[in-house]
N, C-alpha and C positions, 0 to 999 in steps of 0.2 A: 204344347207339343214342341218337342225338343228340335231343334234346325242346325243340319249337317253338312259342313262343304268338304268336300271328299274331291281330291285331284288323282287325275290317270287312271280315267275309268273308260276308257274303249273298250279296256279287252281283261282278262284276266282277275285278278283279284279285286279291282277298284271297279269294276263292273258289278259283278256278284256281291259287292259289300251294297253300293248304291243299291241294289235291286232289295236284296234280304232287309236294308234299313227302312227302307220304302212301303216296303208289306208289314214291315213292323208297326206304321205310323208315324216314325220321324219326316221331319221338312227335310228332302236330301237337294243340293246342288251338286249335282255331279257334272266337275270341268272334263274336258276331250281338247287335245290339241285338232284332228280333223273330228268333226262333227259326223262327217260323209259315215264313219266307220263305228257310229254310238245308234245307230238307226234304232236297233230294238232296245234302245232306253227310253225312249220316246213315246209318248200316251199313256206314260203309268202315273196313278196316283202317287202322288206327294213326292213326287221326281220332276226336278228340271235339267236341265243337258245347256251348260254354257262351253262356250268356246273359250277356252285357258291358255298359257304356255306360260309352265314356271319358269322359264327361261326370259318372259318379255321385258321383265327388266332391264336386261342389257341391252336390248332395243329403243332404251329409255320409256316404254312402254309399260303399262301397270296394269294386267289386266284381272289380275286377283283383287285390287284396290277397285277396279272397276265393281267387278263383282258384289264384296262387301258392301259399298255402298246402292247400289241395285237392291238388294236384299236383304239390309240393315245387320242384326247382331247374328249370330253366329254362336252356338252352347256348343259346337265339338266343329273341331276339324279333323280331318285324316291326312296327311301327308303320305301320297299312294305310287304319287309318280315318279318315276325311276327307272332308270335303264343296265343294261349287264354290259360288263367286257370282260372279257377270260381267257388266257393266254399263257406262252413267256413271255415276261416284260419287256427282253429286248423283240418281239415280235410287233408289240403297239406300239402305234406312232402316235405322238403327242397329241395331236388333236384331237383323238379318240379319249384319251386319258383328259383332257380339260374338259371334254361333253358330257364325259361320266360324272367327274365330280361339280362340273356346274348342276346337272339336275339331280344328283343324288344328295347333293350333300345344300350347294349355293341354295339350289331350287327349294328345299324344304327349309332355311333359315327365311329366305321371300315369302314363302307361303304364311309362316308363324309371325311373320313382322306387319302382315296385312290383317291379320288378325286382331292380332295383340295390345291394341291400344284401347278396342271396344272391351273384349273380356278382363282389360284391366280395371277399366271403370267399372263393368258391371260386376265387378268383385267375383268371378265365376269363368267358368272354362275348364273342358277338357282338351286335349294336344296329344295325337295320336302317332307315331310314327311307327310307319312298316322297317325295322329293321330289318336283322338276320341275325342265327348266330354267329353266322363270318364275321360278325362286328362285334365278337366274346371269344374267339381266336382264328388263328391265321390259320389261310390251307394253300398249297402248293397250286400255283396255275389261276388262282385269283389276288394276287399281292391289290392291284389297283380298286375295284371293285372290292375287297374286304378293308381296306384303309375305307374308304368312303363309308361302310356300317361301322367302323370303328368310334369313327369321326361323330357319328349322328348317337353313338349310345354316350360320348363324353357331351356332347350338344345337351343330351336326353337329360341326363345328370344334373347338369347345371342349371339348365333353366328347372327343375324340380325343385331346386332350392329354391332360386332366384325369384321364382313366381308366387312358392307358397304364399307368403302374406298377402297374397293375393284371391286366395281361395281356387287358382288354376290348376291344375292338375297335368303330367307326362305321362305317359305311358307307349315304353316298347314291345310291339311287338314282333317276335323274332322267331321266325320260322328257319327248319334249315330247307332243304330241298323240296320246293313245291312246284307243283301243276302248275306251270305258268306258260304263257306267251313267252316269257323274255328268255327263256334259256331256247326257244324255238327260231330267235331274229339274226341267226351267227353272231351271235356273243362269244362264240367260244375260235378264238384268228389260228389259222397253221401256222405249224413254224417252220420256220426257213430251214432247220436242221434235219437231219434224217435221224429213226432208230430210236433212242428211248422217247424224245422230248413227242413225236406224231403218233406212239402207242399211249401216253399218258392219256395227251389230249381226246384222246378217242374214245379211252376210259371216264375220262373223265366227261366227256359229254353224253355218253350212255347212263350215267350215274344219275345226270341231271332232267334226263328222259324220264325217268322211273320216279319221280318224287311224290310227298304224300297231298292229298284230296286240299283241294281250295280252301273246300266247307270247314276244316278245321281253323283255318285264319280267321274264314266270315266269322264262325261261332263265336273263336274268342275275343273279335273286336266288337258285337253284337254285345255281350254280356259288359265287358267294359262302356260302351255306350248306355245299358242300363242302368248303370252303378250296383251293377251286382259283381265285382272287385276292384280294385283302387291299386294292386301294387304297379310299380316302376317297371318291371322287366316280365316277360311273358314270352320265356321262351316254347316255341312248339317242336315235338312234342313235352307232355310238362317232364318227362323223365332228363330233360336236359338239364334241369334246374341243379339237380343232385352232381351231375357232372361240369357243372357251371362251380358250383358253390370250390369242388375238389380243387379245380384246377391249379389254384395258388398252391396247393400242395404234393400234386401228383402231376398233373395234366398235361403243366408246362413241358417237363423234361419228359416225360411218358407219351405223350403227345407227338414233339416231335421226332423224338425219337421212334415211333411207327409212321410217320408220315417218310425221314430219310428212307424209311426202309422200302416202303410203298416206292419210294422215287427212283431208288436202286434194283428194282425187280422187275 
């Protein structure tokens, strides 16, 4: 029976994966920064609920490393935890913009390196990370937040290679607009300006209201978890693939070129 450490499962997507892997038969460790708010993860078969923060590192604190060893090897992890910020740039103040990219980006290289020493030995491993397609092109009013998926698909990349001869495996998967929590926590700051920059934002947070069902994420990190597929990228939905592949050739200047326009209207 295959054993799962799955981080940022309170609420949203890292919740319903722990549960769906759970009922499937995998060993799930599902971490929670508060415990207080994972309550109904609690009494299920082949689920446990630790207290994490991929952040405790810089506390010089390790509590991922704690973990692993609590509960020895690990055949998959998910890197889940992640937070949004969305804006104009000159609207975030820095602080915001270091918290993003310490758990979006720091947080999942800490997770994979508490990992990574065991699954190197045991010649095996999968390495799961929740991108997005904002980390396959840019969109107006996420500059910070899409730099941080950009960041984690070249991370993706690399260790793919890096790791082969090791029998480890990457795999992104990259949703655009979903049901989540996190476009729900004000991710998305007013700006200080009046007039087009407070009707975008407004657009653009209704956009993020409307996204498509969870269960398309669960499913296709479920199947990857079976080894019933093995590629690198996984964008959702799969019709993105076709316009992922174009973009070197079309997308780029087509692209933005409908986004100035969208910004100019």
């Amino acid at each position: 029976m295959k054993k799962v450490l799955i981080t940022g499962c309170s609420s949203g997507i890292g919740k319903e994966v722990a549960l769906t892997l759970a009922q499937e038969g995998f060993e799930v460790v599902a971490t929670v920064r508060h415990p207080e708010k994972a309550k109904d993860l609690a009494g299920h078969t082949h689920l446990c609920v630790e207290k994490a923060d991929v952040l405790s590192y810089i506390e010089k604190e390790d509590d991922l490393g704690r973990i692993v060893k609590q509960y020895g090897s690990f055949d998959i992890v998910i890197c889940n935890a992640g937070v949004m910020l969305g804006g104009f740039l000159e609207d975030l103040k820095m602080d915001e913009i270091q918290r993003l990219v310490d758990t979006n980006l720091m947080g999942v290289i800490y997770t994979i390196k508490a990992v990574l020493p065991d699954m190197i030995e045991r010649q095996s491993g999968k390495i799961i990370l929740l991108s997005s397609l904002a980390g396959r092109r840019g969109t107006p009013l996420m500059s910070c937040y899409d730099a941080t998926k950009f960041a984690l698909e070249g991370l993706a990349e690399s260790l793919s290679l890096e790791l082969a001869p090791y029998g480890i495996t990457l795999h992104l998967v990259e949703p655009g607009c979903v049901q989540t929590d996190l476009y729900r926590q004000g991710a998305m700051k007013q700006s200080r300006r009046q007039g087009v920059y407070e009707q975008k934002l407004e657009k653009m947070s209704q956009k993020f209201q409307s996204g498509r069902p969870r269960k398309e994420v669960t499913f296709q990190i479920l199947k990857i978890c079976q080894g019933k597929t093995s590629r690198l990228h996984y964008p959702i939905p799969a019709l993105k693939h076709f316009q992922i592949w174009l973009k070197p050739l079309i997308f780029s200047k087509l692209g933005h070129l409908v986004w100035k326009k969208w910004m100019n209207h």
